[in-house]
ROTOR-160886 format. One record per atom (N, C-alpha, C, O, CB): residue in one letter; x, y, z. Coordinates in steps of 0.02 Angstrom, whole numbers, plus 50000, padded with zeros to 5 digits. Glycine has a CB too. Layout:
AXYZ;...
This chain:
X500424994150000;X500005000050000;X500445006250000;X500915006250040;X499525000050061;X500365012149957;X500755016149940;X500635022649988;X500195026949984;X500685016849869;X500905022450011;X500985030650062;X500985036550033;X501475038149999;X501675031850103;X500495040450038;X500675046850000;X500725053950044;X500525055650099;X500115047849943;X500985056250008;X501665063850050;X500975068650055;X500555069350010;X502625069249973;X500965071950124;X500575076450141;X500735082550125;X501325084350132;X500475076050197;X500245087150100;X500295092150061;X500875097650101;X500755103550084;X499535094850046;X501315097150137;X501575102250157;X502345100250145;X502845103850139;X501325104050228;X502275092950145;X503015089950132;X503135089750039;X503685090850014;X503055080550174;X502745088850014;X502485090149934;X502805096149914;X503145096349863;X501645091249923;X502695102849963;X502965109949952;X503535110849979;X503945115049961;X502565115049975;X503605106650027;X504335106750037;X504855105649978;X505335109149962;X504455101750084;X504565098349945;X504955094749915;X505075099549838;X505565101149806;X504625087049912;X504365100549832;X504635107349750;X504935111449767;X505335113649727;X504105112449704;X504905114349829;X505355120049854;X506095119649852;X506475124149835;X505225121149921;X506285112849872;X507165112549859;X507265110949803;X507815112649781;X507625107649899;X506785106749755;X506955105649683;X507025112549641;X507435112949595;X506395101049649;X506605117649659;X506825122349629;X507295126349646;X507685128149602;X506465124949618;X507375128749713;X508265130749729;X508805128149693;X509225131249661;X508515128349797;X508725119849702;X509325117749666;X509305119549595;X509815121149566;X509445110649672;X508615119349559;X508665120549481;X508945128449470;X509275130349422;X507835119449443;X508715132849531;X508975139549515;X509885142149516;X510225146449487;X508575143749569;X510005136849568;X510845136149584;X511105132649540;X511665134849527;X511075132849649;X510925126749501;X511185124949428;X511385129049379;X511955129549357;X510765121749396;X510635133849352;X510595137849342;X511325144949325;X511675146949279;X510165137049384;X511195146549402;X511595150749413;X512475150949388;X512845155449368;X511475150649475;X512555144449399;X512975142049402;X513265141749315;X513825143249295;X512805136649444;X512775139749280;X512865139649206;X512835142849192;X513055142749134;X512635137549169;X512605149349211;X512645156249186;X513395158549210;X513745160649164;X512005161349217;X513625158549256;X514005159449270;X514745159649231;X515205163549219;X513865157049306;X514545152249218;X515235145849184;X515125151049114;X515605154249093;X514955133249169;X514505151549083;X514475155548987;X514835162649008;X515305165048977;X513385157748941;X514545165349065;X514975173449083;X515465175049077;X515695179949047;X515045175849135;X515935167449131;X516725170249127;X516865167349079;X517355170249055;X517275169249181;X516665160549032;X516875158248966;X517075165248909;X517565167048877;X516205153348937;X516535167148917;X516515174248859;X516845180448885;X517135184748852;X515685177048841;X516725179948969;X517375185448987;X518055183148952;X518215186548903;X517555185749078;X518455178048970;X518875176448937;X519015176648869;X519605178048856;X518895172748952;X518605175548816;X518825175048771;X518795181948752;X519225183748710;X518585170348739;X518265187548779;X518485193948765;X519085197948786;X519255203548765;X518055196948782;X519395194148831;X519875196848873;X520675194148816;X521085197248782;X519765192648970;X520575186748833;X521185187248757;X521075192148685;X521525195048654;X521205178648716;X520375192248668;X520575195848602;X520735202148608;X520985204948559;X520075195848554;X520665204948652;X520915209848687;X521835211548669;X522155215948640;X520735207448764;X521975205448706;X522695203848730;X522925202948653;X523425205748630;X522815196348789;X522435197748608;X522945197648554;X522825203348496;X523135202848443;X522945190148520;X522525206748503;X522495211848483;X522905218048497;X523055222148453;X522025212348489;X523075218648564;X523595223048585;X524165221348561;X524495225948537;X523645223648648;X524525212748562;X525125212048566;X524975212448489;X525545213348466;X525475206248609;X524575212148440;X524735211848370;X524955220548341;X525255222448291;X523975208248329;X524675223948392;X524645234348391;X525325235048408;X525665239148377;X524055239948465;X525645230248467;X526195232948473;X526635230448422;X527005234148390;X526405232248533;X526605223748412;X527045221948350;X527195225548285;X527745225748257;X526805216748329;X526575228548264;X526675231248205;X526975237748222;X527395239748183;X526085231548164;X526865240548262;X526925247548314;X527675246248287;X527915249548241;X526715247448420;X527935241948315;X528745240848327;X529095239348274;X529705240048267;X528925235348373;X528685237248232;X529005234148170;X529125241148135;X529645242148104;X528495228248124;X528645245848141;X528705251448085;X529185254148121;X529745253648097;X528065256548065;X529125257148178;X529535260548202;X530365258248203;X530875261648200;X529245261548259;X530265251548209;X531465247348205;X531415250248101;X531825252648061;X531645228948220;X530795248548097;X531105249448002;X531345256147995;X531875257747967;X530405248747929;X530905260248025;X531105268148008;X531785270648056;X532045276148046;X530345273748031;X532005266848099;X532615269548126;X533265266348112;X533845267648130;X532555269848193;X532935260048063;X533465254848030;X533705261847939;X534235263547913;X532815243448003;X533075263247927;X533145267547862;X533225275247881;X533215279947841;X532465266647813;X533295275547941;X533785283747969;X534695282547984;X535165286447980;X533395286948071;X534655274548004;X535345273648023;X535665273247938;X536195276247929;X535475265648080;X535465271047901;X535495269847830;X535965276247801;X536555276747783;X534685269447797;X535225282347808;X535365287647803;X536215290447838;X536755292147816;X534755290247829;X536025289747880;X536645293347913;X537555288847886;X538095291347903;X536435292448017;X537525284047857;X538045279247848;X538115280347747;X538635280047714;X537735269947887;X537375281547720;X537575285547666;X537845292247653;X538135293247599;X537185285547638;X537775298447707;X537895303147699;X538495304347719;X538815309047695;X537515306047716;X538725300647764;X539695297447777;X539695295447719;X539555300547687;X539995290247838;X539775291047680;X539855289047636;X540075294847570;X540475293847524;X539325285347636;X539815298847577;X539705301647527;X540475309847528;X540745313147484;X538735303347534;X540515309447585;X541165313047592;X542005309247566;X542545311147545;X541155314447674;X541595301547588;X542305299147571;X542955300147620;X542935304147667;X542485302447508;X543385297147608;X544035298147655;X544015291947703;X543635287447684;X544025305947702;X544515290347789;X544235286847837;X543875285747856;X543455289547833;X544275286747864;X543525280847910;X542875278647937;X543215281148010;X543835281448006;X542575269447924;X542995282648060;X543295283248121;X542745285648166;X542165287548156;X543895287648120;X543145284848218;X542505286348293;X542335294048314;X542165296148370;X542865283048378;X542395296748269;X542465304548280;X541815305148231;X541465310148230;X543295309048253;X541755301748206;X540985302148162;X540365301948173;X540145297748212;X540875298248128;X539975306148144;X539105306448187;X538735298048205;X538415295848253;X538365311148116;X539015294748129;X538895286848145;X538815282948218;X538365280248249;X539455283648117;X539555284348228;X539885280348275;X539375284648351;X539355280048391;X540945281448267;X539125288648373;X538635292848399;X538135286348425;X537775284248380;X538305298648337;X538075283848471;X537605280548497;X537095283848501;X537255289748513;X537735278348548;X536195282948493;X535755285348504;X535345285648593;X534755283848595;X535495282548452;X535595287348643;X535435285048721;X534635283848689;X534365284248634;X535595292148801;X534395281848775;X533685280648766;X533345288448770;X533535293548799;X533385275048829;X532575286548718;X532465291648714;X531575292648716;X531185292348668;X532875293648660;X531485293348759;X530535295148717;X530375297548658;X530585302848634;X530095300648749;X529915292948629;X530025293348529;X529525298448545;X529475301548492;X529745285248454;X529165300948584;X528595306748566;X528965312048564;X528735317448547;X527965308148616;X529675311148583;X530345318448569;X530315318148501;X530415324048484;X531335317448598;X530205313548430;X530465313648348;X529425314548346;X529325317948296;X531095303148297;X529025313648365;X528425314048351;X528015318648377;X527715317048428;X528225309448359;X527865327248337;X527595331848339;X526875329048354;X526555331748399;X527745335748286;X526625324748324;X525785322048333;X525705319748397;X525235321748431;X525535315648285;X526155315248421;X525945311448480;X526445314848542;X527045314748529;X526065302348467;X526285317048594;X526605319448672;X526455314148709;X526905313948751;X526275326348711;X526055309448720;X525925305148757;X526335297648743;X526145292948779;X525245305348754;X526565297148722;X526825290948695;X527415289148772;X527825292948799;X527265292448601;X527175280548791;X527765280248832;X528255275548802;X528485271348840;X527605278148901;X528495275648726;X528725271948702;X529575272348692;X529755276848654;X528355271748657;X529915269748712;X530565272148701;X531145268148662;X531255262148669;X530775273348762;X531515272748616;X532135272748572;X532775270248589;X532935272448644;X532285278548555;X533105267248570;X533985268048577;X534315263648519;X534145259248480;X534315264548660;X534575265248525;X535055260748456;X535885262148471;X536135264148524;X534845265148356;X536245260448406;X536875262048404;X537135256948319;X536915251548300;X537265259648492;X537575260948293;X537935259748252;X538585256648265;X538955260248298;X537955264248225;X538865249848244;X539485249348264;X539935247448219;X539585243448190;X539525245748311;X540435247248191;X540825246048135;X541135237548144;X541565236748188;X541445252248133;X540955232648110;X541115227248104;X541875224148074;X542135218648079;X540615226048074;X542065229548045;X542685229048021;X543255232648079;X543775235748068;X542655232647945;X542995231148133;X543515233948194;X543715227148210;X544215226548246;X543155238748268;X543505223348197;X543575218948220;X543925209948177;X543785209248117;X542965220148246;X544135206848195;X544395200748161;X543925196548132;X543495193248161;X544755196848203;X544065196948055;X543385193248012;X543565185347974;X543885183947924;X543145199147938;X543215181348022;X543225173248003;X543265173647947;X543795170847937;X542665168448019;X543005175947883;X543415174747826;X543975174447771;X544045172147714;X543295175247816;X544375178347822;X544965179247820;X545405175047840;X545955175447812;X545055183447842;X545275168647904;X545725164647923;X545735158547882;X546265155447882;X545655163447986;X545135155847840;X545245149347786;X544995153447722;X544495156947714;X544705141147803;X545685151247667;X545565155047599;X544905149047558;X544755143447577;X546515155647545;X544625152847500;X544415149947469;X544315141547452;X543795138447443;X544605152747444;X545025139347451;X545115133047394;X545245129347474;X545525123847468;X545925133247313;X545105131147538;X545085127247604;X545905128447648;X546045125447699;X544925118047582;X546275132247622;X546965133547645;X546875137447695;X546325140247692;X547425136447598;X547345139647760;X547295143547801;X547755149147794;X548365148047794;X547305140547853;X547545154647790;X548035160747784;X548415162247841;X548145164847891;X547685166947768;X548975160947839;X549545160847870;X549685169547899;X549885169447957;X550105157547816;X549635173947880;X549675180047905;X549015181447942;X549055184447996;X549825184947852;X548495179647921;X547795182147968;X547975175948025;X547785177248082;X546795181347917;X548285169748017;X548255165848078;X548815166348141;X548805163648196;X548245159148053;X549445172148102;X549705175948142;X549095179748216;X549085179348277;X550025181048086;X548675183348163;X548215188448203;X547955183448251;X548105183148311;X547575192748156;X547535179648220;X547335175448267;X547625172248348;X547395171848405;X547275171348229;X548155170448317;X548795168148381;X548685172748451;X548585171648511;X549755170348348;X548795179948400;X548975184748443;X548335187148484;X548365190348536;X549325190248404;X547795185348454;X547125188648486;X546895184348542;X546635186248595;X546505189248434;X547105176248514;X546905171748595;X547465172748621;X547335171148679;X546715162748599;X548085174548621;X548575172748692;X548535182048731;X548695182248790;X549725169248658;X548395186648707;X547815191548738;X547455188648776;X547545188848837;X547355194548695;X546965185348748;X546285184748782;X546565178748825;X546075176848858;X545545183148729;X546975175848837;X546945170548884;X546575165648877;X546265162448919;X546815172348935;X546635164948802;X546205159248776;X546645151448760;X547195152648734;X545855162448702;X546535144948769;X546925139948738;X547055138848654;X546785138448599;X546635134448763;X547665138648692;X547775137848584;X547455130848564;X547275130148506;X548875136948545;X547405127348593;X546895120048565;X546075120248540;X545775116548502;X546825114648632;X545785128048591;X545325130248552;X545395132648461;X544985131548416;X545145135348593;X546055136248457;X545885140648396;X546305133348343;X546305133748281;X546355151148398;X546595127648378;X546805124148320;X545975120248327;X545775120348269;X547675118848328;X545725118748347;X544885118048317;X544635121648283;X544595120448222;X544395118248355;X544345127948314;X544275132448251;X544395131048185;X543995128248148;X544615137348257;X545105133248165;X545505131248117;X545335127048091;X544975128448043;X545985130348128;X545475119248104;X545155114048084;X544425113648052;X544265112947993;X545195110648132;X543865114848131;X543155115348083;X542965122548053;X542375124448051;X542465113148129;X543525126648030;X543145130447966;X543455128847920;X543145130047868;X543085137947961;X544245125247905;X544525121247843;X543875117247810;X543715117547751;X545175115247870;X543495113047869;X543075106447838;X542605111447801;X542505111747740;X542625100147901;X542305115647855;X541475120447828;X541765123747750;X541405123447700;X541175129747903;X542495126947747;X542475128247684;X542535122247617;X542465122147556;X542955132947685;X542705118147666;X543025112947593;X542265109547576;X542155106947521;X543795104747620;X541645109747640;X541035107647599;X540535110547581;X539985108147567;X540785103747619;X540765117647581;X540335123047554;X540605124447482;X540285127447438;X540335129747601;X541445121147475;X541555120947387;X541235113047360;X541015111947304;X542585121447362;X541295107947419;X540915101647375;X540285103947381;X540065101247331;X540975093347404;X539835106747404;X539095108347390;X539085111647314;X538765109547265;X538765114047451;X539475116847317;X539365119547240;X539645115647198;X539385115747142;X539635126347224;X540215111047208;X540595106047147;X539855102247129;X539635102847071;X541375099047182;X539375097347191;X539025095447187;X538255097047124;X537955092847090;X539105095647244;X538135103747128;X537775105447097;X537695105047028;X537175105646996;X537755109247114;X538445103647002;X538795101246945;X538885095946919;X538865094046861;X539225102346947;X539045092046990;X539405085546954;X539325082347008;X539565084147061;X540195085446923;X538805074646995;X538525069747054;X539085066647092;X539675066547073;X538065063547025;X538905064547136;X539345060147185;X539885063047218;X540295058947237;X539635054747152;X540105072747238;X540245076247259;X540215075447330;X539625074547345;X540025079747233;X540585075447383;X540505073547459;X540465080447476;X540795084547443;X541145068947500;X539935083347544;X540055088847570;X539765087547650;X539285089747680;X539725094647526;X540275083147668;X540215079747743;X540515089047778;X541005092347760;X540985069747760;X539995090747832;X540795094347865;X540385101547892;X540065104347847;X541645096547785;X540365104147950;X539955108547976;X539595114547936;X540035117247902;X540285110948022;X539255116247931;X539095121047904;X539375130347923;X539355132847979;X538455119247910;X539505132347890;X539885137947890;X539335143947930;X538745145347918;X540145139747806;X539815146447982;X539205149548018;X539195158048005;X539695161147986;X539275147548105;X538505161448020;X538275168447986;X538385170348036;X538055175548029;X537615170547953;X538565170648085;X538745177148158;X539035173848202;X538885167948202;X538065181048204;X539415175548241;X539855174248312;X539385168848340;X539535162848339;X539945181748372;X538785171248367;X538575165748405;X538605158448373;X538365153848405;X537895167048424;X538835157548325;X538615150248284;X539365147948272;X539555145148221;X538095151048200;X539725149648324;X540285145648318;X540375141248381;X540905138948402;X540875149948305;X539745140348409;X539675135448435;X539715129048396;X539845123748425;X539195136348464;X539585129248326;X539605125848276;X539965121648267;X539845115848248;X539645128348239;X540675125448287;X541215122748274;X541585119548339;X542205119448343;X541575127448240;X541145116848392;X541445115148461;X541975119448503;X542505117548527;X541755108948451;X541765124148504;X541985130648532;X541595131748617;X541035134148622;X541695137348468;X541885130248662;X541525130948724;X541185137648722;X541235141348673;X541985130248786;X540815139348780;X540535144648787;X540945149148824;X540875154748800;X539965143748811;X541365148848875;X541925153548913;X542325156048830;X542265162048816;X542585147448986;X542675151948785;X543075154948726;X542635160948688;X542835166448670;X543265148548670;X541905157848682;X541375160648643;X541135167648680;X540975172648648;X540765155148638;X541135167248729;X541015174248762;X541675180748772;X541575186748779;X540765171948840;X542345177248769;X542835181148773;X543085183848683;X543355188848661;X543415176548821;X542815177448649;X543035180448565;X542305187048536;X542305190548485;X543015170648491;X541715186748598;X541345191148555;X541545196348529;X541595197448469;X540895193048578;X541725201148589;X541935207748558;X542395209048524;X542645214648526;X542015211548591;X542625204248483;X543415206048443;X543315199048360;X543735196648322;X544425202848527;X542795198448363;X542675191948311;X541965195948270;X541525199348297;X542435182348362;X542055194348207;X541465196148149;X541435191248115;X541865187048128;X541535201848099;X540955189748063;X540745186348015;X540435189847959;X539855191347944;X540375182248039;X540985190547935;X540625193347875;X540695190247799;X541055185247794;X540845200147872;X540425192647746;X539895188147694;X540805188747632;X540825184847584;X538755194547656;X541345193147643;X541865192747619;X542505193847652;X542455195947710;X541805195647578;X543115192947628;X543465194247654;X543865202547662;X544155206047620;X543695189547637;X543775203147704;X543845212947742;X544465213347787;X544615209047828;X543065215847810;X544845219447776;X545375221747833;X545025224947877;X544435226647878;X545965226347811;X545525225847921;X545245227847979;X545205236147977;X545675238047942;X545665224848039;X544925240447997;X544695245748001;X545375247948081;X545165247948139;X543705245048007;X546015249448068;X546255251548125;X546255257348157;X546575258148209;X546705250448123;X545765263648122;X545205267748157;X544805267048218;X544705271048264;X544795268148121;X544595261048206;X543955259248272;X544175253148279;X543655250048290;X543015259348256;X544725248248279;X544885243548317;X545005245248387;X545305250548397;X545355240648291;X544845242048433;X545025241448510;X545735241748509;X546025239448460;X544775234548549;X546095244548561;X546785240948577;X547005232348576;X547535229848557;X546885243148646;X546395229048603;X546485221948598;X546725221248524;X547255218148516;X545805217548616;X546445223548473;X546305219548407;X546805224148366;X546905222748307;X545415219248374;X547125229448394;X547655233248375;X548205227948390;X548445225948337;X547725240348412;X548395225748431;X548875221548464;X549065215348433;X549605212548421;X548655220048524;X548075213148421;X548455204348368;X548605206948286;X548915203548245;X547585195348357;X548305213648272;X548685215448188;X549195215748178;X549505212748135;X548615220848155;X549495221848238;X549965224748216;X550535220748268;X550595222848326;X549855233048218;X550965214848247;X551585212348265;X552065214748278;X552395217348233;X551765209648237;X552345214948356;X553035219448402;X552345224748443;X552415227748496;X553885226148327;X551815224948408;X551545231348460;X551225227848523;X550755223948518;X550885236948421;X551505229748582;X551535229748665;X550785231748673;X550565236148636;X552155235948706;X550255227948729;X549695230748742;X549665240048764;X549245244448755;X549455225948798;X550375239748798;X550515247948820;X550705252148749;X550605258148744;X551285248748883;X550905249348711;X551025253448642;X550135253248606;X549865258448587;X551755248248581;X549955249748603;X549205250348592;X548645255448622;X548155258248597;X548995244648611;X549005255448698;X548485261748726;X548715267548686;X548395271248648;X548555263848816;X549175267648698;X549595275648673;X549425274248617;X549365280048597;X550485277748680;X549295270948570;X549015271148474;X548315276248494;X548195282048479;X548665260148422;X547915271148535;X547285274448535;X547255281248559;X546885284948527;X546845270948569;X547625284148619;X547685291348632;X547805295148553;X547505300248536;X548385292548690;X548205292348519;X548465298348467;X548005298548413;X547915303248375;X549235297248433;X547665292248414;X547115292848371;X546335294048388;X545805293048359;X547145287448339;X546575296848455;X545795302048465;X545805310248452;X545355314248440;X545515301748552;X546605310948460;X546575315648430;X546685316748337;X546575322248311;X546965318448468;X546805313748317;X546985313148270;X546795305948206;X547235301948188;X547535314248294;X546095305748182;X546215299948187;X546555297248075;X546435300848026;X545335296248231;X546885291148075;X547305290848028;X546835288747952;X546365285047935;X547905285548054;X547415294747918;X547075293647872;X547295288447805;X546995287547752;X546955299747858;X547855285947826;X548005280247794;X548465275347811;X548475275047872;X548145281747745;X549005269747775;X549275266647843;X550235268247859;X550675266747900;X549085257047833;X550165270847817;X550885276047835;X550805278947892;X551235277547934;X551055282347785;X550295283447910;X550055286347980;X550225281148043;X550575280848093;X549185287547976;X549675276648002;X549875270448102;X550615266648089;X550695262348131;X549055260248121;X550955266948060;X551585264748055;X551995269548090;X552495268048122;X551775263647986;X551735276448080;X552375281548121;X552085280048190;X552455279448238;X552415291848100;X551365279448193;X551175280748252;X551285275048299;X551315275948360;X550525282748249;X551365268548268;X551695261848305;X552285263148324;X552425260348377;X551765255548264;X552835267448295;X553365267348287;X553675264348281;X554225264848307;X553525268848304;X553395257548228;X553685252648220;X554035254248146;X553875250048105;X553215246748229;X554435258948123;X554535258148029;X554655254247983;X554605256047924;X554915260548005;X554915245848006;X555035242047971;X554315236047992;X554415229947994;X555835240447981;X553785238348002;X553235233348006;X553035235147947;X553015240647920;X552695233348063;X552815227547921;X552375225847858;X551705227347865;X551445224047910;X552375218847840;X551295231447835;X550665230347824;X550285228947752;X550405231547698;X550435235347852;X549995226047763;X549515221547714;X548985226247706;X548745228547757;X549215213747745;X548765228047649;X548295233447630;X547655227747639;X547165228447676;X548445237547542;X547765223747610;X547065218947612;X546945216447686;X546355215847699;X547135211547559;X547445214647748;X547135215247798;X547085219347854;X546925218947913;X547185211647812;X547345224547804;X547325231047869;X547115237047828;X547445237647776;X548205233247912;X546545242647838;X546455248147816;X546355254047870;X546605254047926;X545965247147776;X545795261247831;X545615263547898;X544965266347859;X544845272447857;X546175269147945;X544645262247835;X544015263847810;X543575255547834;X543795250647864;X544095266347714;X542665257347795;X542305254147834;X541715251247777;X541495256047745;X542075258947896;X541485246047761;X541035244147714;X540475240247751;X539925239047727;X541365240347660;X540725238047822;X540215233847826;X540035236847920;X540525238147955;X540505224447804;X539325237547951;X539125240348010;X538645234548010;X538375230347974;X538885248448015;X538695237348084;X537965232248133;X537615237748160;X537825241448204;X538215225948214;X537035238148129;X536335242648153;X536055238648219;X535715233648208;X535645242748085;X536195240848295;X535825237148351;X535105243448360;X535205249548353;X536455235848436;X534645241348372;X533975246348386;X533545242248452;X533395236348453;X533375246948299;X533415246848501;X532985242948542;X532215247848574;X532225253848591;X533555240248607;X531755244548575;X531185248148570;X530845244548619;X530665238648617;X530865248848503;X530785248348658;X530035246848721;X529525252148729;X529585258248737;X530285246248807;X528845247248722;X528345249748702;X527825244348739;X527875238248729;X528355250748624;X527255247748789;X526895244248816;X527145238348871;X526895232748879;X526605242248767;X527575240748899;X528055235348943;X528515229948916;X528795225648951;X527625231348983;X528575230548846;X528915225848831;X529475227748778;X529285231148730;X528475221048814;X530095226148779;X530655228048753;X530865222948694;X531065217248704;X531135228648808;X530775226048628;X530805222748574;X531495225148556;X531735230248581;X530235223748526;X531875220748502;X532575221948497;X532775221248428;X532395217448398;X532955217548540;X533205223348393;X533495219448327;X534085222248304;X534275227348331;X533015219548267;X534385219948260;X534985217948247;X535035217448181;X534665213848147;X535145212548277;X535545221248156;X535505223248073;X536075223148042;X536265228948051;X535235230048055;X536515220248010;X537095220247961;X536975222547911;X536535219847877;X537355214747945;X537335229147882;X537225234347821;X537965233647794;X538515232447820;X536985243447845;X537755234647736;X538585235847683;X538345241447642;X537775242247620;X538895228047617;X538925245647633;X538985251647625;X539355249947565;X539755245447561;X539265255847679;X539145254647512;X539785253647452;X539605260247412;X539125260447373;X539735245247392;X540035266047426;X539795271547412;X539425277047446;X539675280347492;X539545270147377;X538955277647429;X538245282247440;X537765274747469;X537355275447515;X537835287247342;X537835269847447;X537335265147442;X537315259447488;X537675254547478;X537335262847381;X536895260147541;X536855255447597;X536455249347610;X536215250447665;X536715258547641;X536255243647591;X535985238847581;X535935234447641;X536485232747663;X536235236547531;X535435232347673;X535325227747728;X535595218447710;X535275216447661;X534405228547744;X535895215047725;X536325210547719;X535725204847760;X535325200647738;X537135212747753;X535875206647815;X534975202747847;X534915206247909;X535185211347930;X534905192247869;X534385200947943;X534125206448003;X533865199148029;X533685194147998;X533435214547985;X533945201048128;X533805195448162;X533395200148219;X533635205548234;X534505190448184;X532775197748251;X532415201448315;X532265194748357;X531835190348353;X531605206348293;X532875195848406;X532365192248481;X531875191348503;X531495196148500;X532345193448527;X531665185848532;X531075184548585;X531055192548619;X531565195348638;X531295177448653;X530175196448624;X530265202448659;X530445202048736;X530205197548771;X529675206048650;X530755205748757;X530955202548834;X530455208448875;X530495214548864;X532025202948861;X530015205548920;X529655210548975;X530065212349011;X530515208449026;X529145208349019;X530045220749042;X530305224849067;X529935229249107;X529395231549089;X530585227049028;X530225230449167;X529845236849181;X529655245449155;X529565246349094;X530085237349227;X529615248749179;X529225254449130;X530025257749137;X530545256449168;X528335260249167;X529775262849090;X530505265049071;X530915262649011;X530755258148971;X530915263549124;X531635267449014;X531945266748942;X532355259848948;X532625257248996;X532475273648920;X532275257448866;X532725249648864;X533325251748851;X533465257548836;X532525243548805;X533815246048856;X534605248748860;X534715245648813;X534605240248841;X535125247648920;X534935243348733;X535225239448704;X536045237048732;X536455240248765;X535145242148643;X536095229948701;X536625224548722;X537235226448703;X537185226248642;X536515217848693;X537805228348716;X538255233548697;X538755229448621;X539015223848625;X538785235748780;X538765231048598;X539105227748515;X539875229048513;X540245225848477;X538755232448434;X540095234348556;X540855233048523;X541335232948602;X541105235548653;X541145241248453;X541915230048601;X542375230048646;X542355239048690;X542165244748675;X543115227548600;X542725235048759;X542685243348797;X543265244648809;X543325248348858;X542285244748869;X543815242948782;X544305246248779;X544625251948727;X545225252648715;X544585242148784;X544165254948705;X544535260448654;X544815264948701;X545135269848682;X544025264848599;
């Protein structure tokens, strides 16, 4: 016999069925609210970071095609390259609403710097063409790790894996020609950092930055804006203390050809090599760094100069790194001993 619920327990019982249906309810409303909060909240986000990207992009292009400017209009006088030049002029940090009459509010900020790549010792200079090692640039070499307090078992690696990288960057092209061509052998690397390539620890790799280039030919050195370090492994008999004193005389004075640094070595019977020693400049590194919206975007630009005419070679931009508010500092590009 079936018991049936007295009318007050009946109202009880719809009474919590509907609480709970209203707290379900609630609850699902809830869950669609912040669902759609969220997804309004990223497009938000990717919408900003896509404003700043482009933001940044125009702005590194236009201070990549002012640095341009300024390296053609050197150019165009002719004569030495040297540190006495508007070029060589680091840009500090700067609030870009200082170059932008339209905008005062902008908390976006500038810095850059120009640095001359030919100050420095250029890997293509130490293995010739046909895979041989040039015996006068591997002089330089000698002299630049026992400076740096580097092992000579590092630079006879070196040596070794850029002999192989060149000898299979000529079987790659023999190859293209003629089948069954071998081109076993590291690949030849486009900037300093990629001589990790060549089993180069990281302590060697951090002490060869500031005095090592890569560049796309073989270049003398610019002994204008070489460091004293890189004065020292060129120029053979010259003393790190004869090097400071180079650089004193060439701030006041800086040379305009290489008869000049020969008196000024006071060395008169040193050889110099026109092809690995000059005091002019074809090839720069454009560094630019831009923070905008808390976050510090960066890049990095290799230009060759030939004339009036300045051409971008390539261009590399970092992961943006977050920062606090305020001006970004770019990563410093050349040795600090001038």
């Amino acid at each position: 016999m079936t018991r049936r619920l007295g009318p007050r327990v009946a109202r009880t019982r719809q009474r919590g069925a509907a609480i709970l249906l209203a707290m379900l309810t609630v609850v699902l409303v809830a869950t669609l609210a912040s669902a759609a909060l969220w997804q309004q909240w990223r497009a938000v986000e990717v919408e900003a970071a896509e404003r700043a990207r482009a933001q940044s992009t125009w702005v590194l292009n236009g201070a990549l095609d002012w640095a341009r400017l300024i390296l053609s209009e050197d150019g165009r006088k002719g004569g030495s390259d040297h540190l006495g030049e508007p070029w060589s002029i680091p840009l500090e940090q700067a609030r870009l609403s200082t170059f932008l009459a339209a905008d005062r509010s902008s908390n976006a900020f500038l810095s850059g710097q120009i640095s001359d790549l030919q100050a420095r010792l250029n890997l293509r200079n130490l293995v010739q063409d046909d895979g041989k090692v040039h015996p006068p640039t591997l002089h330089m070499w000698e002299r630049l790790f026992s400076q740096l307090g580097l092992q000579r078992t590092q630079l006879d690696t070196l040596v070794a894996q850029l002999t192989k990288a060149q000898r299979a960057n000529s079987a790659t092209l023999a190859a293209n020609q003629a089948a069954g061509a071998s081109a076993d052998g590291p690949l030849w690397p486009q900037d300093p950092e990629q001589l990790a390539w060549l089993r180069l620890d990281a302590g060697t790799l951090a002490r060869l930055a500031p005095y090592v280039a890569v560049l796309p030919e073989r270049t003398p050195v610019n002994l204008n804006t070489a460091s004293a370090t890189v004065l020292a492994a060129c120029l053979d008999g010259l003393t790190p203390s004869d090097a400071q004193r180079m650089l004193q005389v060439r701030r006041l004075k800086p040379w305009e050809n290489l008869d000049e640094v020969r008196t000024s070595a006071r060395l008169p019977t040193l050889i110099m090599d026109a092809q690995l020693m000059g005091v002019s400049t074809r090839f720069f590194a454009l560094q630019g760094a831009l923070q905008i919206e808390g976050k510090t975007v960066q890049e990095y630009s290799v230009v060759q100069r030939d004339g009036t005419r300045v051409k971008p070679l390539w261009r590399k931009r970092p992961l943006p790194l977050a920062g606090p508010a305020g001006p970004a500092t770019p990563t410093p590009t050349m040795p600090t001993d001038f």
